[in-house]
C-alpha positions in Angstrom: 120.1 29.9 218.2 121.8 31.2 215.3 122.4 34.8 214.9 120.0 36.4 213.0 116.3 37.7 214.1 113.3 36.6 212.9 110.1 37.8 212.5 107.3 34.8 211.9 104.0 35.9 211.2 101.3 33.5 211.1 98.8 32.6 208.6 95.8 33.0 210.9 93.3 35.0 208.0 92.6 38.7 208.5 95.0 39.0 212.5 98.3 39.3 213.7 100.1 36.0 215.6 103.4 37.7 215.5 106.9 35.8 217.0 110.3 38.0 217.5 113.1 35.6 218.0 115.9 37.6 219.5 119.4 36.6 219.5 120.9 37.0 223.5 124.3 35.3 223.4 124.1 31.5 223.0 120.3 31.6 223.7 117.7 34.0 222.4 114.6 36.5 223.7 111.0 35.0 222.3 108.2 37.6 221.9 104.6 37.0 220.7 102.9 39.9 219.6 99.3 39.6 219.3 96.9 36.4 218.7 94.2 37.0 216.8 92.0 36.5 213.8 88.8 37.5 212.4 87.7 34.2 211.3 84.2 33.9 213.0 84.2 31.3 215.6 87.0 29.5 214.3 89.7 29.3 216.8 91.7 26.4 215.0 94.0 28.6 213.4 95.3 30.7 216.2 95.8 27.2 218.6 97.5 25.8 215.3 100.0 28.7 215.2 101.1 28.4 219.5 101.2 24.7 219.0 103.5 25.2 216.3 105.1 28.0 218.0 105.7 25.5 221.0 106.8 22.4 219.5 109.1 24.3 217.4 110.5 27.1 218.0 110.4 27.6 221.9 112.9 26.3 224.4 112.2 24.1 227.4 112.1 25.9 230.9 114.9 24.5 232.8 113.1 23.3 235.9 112.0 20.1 234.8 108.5 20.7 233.7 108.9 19.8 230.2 107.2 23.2 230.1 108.5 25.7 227.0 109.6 29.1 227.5 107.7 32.4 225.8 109.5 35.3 226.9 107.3 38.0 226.6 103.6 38.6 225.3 102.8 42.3 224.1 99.0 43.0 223.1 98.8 45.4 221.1 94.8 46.7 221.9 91.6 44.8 222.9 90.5 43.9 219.4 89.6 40.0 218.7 91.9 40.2 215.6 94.6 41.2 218.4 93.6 38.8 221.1 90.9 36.1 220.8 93.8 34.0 220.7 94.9 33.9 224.0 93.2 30.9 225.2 94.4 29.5 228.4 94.5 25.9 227.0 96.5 26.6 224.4 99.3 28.2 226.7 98.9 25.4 229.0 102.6 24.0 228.3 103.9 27.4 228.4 105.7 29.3 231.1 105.6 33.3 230.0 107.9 35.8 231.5 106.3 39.1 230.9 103.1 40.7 229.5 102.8 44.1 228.3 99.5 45.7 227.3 98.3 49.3 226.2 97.7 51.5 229.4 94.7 52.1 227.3 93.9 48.4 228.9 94.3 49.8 232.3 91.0 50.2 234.3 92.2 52.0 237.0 94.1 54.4 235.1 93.1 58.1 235.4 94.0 59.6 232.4 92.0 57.2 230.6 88.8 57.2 232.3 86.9 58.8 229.5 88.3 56.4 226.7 87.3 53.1 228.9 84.0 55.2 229.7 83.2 55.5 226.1 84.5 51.3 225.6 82.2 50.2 228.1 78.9 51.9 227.4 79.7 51.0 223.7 80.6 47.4 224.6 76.7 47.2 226.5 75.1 49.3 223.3 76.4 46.4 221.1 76.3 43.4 223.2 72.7 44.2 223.5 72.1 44.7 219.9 73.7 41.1 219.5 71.2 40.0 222.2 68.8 40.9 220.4 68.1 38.4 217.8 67.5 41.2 215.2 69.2 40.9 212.0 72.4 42.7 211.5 74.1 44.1 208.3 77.4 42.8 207.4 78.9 45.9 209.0 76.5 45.6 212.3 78.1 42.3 212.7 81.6 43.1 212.3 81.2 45.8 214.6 79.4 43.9 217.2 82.3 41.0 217.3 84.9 43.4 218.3 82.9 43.3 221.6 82.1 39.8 221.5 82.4 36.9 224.4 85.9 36.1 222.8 87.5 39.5 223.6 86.2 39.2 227.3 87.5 36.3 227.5 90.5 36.4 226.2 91.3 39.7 228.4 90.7 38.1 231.5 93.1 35.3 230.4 95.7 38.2 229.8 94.7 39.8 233.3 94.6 37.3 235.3 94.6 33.6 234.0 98.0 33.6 232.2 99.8 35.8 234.3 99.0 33.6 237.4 99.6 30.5 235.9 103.3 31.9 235.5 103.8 34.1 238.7 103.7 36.9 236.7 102.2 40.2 237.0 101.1 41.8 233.7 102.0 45.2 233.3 100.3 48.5 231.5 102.6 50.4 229.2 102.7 53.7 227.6 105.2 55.9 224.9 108.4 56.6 226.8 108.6 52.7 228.5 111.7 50.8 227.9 112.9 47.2 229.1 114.7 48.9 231.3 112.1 49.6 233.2 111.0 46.2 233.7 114.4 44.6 234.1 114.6 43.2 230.9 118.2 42.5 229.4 118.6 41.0 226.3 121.9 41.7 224.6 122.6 44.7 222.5 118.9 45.2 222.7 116.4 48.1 224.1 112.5 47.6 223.5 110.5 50.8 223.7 107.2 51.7 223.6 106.6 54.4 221.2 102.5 54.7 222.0 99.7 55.4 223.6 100.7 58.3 225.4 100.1 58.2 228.9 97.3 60.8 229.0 94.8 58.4 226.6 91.8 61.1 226.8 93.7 64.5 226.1 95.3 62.9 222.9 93.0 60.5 221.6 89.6 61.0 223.1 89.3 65.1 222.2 87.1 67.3 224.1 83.8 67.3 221.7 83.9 63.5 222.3 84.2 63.6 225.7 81.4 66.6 225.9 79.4 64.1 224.2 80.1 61.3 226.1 79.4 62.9 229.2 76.3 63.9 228.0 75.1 60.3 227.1 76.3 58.9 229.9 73.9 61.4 231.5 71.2 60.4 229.2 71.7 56.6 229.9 71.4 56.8 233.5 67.6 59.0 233.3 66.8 56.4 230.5 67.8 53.2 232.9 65.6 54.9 235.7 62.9 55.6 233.8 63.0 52.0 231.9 61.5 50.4 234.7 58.7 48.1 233.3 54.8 47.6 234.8 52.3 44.8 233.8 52.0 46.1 230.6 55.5 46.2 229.6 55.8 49.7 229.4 57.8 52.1 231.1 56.4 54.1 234.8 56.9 57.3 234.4 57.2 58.4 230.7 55.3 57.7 227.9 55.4 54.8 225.8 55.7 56.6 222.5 58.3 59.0 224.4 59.9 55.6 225.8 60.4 54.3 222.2 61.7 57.4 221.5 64.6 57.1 223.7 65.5 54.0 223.4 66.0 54.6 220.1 68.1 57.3 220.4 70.3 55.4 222.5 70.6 52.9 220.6 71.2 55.4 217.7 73.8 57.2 219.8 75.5 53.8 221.4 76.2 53.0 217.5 77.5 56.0 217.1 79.7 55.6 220.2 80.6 52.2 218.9 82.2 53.3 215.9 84.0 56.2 217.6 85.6 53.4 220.2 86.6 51.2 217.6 88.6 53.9 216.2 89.9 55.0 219.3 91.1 51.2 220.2 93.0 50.9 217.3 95.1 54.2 218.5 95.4 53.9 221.8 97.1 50.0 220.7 100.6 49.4 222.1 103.1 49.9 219.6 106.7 48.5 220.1 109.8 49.5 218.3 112.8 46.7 218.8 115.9 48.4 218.8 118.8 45.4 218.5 122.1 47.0 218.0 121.8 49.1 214.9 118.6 47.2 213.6 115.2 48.9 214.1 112.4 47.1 213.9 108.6 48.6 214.1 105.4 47.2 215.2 102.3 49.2 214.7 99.2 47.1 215.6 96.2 48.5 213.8 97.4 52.9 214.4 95.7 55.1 212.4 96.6 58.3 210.9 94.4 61.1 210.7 94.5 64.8 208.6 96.9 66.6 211.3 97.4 67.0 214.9 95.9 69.2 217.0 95.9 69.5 220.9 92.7 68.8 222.3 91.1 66.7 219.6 90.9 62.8 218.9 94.0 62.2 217.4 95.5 59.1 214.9 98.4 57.8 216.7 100.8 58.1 213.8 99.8 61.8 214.3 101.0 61.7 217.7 103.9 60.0 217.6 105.5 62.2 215.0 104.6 65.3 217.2 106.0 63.0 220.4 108.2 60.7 219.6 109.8 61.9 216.3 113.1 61.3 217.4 113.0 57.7 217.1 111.1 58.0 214.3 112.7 60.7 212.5 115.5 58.0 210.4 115.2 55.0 208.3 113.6 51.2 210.1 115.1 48.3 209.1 111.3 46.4 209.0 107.9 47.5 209.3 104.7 45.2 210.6 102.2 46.9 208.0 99.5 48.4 209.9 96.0 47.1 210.3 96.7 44.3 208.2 97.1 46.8 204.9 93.9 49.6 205.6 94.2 52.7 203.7 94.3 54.9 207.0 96.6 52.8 209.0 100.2 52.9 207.4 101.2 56.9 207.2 101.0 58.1 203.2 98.6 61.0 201.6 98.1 59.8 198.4 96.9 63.1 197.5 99.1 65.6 199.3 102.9 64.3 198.9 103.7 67.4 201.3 101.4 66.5 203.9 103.2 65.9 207.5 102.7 61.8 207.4 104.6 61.4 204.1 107.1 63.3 206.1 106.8 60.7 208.5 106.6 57.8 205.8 109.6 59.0 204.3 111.4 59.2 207.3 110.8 55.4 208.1 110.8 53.9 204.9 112.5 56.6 202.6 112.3 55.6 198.6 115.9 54.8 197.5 118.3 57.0 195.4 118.6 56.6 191.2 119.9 53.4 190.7 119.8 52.1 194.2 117.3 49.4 196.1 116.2 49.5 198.9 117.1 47.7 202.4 114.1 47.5 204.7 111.7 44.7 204.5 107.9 44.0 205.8 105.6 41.7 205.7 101.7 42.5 205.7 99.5 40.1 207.8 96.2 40.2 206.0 93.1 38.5 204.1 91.1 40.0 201.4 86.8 39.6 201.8 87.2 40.6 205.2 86.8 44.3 204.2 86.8 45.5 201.2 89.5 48.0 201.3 92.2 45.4 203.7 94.4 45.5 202.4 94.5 48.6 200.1 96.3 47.1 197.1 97.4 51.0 195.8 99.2 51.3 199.1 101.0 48.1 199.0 102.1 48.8 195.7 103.7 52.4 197.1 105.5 50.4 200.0 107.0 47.6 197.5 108.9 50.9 196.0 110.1 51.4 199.6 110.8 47.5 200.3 113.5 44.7 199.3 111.2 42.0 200.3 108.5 41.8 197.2 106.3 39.6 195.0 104.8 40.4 192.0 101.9 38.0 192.7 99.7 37.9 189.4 102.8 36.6 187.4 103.3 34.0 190.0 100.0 32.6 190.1 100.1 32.5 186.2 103.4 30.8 186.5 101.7 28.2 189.0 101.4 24.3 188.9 97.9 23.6 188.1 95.2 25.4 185.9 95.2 28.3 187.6 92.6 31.3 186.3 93.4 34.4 188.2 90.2 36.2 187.0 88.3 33.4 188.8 89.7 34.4 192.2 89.4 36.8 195.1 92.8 38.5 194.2 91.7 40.4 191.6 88.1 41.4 192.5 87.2 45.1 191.8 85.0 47.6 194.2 84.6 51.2 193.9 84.6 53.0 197.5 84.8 56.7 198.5 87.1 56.9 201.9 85.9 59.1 203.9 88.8 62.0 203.0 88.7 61.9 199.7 86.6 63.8 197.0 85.6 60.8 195.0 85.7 56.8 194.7 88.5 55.3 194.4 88.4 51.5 192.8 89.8 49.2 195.9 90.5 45.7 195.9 93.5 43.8 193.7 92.6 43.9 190.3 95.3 45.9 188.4 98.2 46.3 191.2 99.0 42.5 191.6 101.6 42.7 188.6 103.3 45.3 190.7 105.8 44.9 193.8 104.3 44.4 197.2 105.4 43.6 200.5 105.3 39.9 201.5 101.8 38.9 202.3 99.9 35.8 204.5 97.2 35.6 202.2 99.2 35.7 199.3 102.3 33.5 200.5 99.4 31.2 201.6 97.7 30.4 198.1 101.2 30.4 196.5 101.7 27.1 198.4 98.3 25.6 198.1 98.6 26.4 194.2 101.5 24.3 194.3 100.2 21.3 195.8 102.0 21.2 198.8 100.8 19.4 202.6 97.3 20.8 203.3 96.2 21.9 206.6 99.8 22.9 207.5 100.6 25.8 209.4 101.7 28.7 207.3 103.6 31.4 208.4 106.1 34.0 206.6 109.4 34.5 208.0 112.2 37.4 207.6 115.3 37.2 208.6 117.1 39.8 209.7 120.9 40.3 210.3 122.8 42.3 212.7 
């Protein structure tokens, strides 16, 4: 098995298909972390990357199935990017030893019954607006698929489905969880589970949101009894022009409430730090980071976790899964406030080196460009290849490429201007100007390196560090 770890991330476009292979004596420990993508309805890429996982880097259960072994799965949050992978049929020939989700996951958990409140009457807000038929902006749409048939789907599979097909019983976790808990022993290794914390509403829902919430809620159960319709179509015991009203402020409101859970989902995701003897490895899912944190307030879960969990936070990593596949508010760094507290943080993980030294610590960003126009944010990368052995300086690359190859012609260097919602002014996002400089390994990139040098097509691409102990 060799004795190095490796981290393969998959090619699958803008998602995370994420395997840990863990040395454990003359065998090794196999995680997948997420299974995702946000490639429409195109599921070829993620059953691609766990047929390739299978045939090649899994080991046969020894029971005579012919059956391969996976380990462990860990989701990091309901998002199809995350999960729309998980397709029964394409774990069919795989016998998995342990799943871990977010508690945030968990229905019958009590300190999250406003945050799956708010999911659910968001999830029925959009699913009916995708119901529809009316036409949706580009942002509409990408909102609407993060509560799409796929996600269902694929969290059922991950409730139920898989975990039964294996004996298993899948299991909710939150900040302070270890493998010890579970009975997990792999050697010289501890996995711990840095975020949510347990109480999901009092750290990332925040009191005005859950004021609100309660409040709509309230509104959408006089609006269901007062919706009921007569031969006319209209409503029995309102207006129809006060009907209309309504309805549209629901559907108002439920957007509203949509973008709110998105948010949330992406901080209440699981995040897993692999501790294997003096290594420390981080994966952050899609976290977010907000101004500060405050008690009693929707918080980013970087936010949290420095205020939490700083002491396993509070020295160097030895690799970082970039956050939400390179977004601007999901990797800790204040472009504009070097003393603000998640530069503190950023420092902390992936301090810049000393004069004259490089540094140690590599990542690997799993991303593609046209999904949104500011994944990944190029400026960012470009701050984290100063913090980073693992690097490409892209643009001379391509230039240096086999073929006739005109950089200007391509996505990579396209040029937007957008204001993000913190800062005073518009910032110009998108590659154009920062691919000359040093940036952390990325799919997309890695990805039209080989194609630009003619190699196999419609092979599965993936990006691999290796780590030693």
């Amino acid at each position: 098995m060799g004795t190095k770890l490796l981290v393969r991330c998959y090619n699958v476009g803008c998602g995370d298909c994420i395997y840990v292979r863990i040395p454990n004596g003359d065998d090794a420990f196999h995680i997948l972390i997420d299974c995702g993508s946000k490639e429409g309805a195109n599921t070829g890429v993620m059953k691609d990357a766990i047929k390739h996982l299978e045939e090649n880097m899994l080991p046969e259960v020894d029971d005579g199935s012919g059956k391969k072994r996976l380990d462990m799965i860990v989701v990091s949050h309901r998002h199809e990017d995350h999960i729309k992978g998980f397709n029964p049929k394409f774990f069919k020939n795989i016998t998995i030893g342990h799943i871990w989700l977010s508690a945030a996951m968990d229905k019958t958990h009590v300190q999250a019954t406003g945050a799956l409140a708010l999911h659910d009457f968001a999830e029925e807000a959009m699913t009916g607006l995708a119901a529809s038929g009316a036409a949706l902006s580009p942002e509409l749409r990408d909102l609407a698929e993060f509560y799409g048939i796929n996600n269902s789907g694929a969290t059922e599979a991950l409730l139920k489905t898989l975990p039964q097909a294996s004996g298993i019983e899948t299991k909710y976790v939150f900040a302070g969880m270890t493998s010890d808990d579970f009975n997990i022993e792999i050697e010289d290794t501890k996995l711990i589970v840095l975020g949510p914390e347990k109480d999901i509403d009092g750290y990332y829902l925040g009191e005005d949101l859950d004021v609100s919430l309660k409040g709509m809620l309230n509104a959408a159960g006089s609006f269901r009894s007062t919706s009921t319709p007569v031969e006319e179509g209209g409503p029995t015991n309102i207006s129809s022009a006060d009907f209309r009203t309504l309805q549209s402020r629901m559907l108002s409101n439920g957007l509203a409430f949509a973008v709110d859970d998105s948010s949330i989902q992406n901080n209440v995701g699981a995040v897993l730090l692999i501790e294997w003897g003096e290594r420390r490895l981080l994966f952050v899912g899609d976290i977010e980071w907000h101004s500060e944190y405050k008690e009693g307030r929707k918080n980013g879960s970087w936010n949290v976790m420095w205020e939490k969990q700083r002491a396993h936070l509070d020295k160097p990593i030895d690799f970082l899964k970039v956050g939400h596949h390179g977004s601007h508010n999901a990797t800790p760094w204040n472009r504009d406030d070097p003393e603000h507290e998640v530069n503190q943080l950023l420092d902390a993980i992936l301090p810049l080196p000393e004069p004259g030294k490089k540094p140690t610590a590599q990542a690997i960003v799993s991303t593609k460009r046209k999904q949104y126009v500011t994944i990944p944010d190029a400026e960012l990368l470009s701050e984290l290849g100063k913090r980073v052995a693992n690097t490409r300086q892209y643009l001379s690359e391509f230039k240096n490429a086999d073929g006739d190859f005109n950089p200007d012609e391509h996505i990579f260097n396209y040029s937007v201007m957008k204001k993000y919602s913190a800062d005073p002014s518009p910032r110009e996002v998108g590659d154009k100007g920062w691919l000359d400089k040093p940036q952390p390994w990325r799919t997309d990139m890695e990805s039209a390196g080989k194609a630009l040098k003619n190699m196999q097509k419609n092979v599965v691409e993936f990006v691999d560090v290796e780590i030693e102990a």
